[in-house]
C-alpha angles and dihedrals in degrees: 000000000000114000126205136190119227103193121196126190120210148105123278122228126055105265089073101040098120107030121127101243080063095070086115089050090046092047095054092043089060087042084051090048097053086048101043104227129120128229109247114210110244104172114273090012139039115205140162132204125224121184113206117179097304101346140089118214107199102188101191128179115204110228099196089091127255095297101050094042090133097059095065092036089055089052101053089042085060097064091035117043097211118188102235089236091067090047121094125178121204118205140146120262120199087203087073129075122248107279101017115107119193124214104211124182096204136343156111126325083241089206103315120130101200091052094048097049084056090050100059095052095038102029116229108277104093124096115269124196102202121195120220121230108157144242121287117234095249120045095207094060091059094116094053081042103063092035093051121093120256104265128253087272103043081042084065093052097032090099105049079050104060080039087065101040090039084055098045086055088055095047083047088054096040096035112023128244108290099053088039085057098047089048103032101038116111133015119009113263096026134107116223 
């Protein structure tokens, strides 16, 4: 049986469920939602298992907050030994509009502290789904921004959102990473 790693960044407690920095969160709820299953606290993570045919799906949250992400996901890839190839990792990204997610094989934190934190303990050489929420209008305010809760209007169109994203991590996992970019890239609910 195969086994995969569904990763999503975010911040645990409710004050801060739809934030923007959640969208990882967000994103693995939905993906919880379609299967059915419920996250179990365990400490610094909560996670969830879904077997699907031969294959083994672990959604894990990590619970350290955004900037010591790492902490909780190297603990967890301690008890179970995952192939970076069948890792992702979901997390919001303030590069992309509102509404655009972006399928990446490899690459940077770009900024982001979750990610990196991630990235010192993985490497970076594992996928990453990044969900775009936008900039905010003025840089020095990045830290309110992303802390800050969609607003009213991106609230409306959140769902169809995490559907996208939730459904481009199940075409990763049916179809590999090259066709799931070409198809999932760009705003939620278009072919590219």
């Amino acid at each position: 049986m195969k086994e995969y790693l569904i990763v999503g960044l975010g911040n645990p407690g409710p004050q801060y469920h739809l934030t923007r920095h959640n969208a990882g969160f967000l994103v693995l709820a939905r993906l919880a939602r379609i299967y059915q299953v419920r996250f179990r606290n365990r400490g610094v993570y909560a996670s969830t298992v879904v077997t699907e045919g031969e294959r083994r799906l672990h959604l894990l949250k990590p619970l350290t907050y955004m900037n010591r992400s790492g902490e909780a996901v190297r603990i967890f890839m301690e008890k179970y030994h995952f192939p970076l190839d069948r890792v992702i990792l979901i997390s919001d990204d303030v590069a992309l509009p509102f509404g655009r997610i972006r399928l990446k094989p490899r690459g940077s934190s770009g900024g982001h502290n979750g990610l990196a934190s991630v990235i010192a303990v993985l490497g970076s050489d594992f996928p990453r789904l990044r969900v775009g929420i936008g900039a905010p209008p003025d840089k020095d305010g990045m830290a309110d921004y992303v802390l800050d809760r969609f607003t009213p209007e991106e609230q409306k169109i959140l769902p169809a959102i995490t559907f996208w994203a939730a459904q481009a991590v199940q075409a990763w996992l049916d179809q590999g990473i090259e066709k799931t970019m070409s198809r999932y890239n760009g705003p939620a609910g278009t072919t590219t």
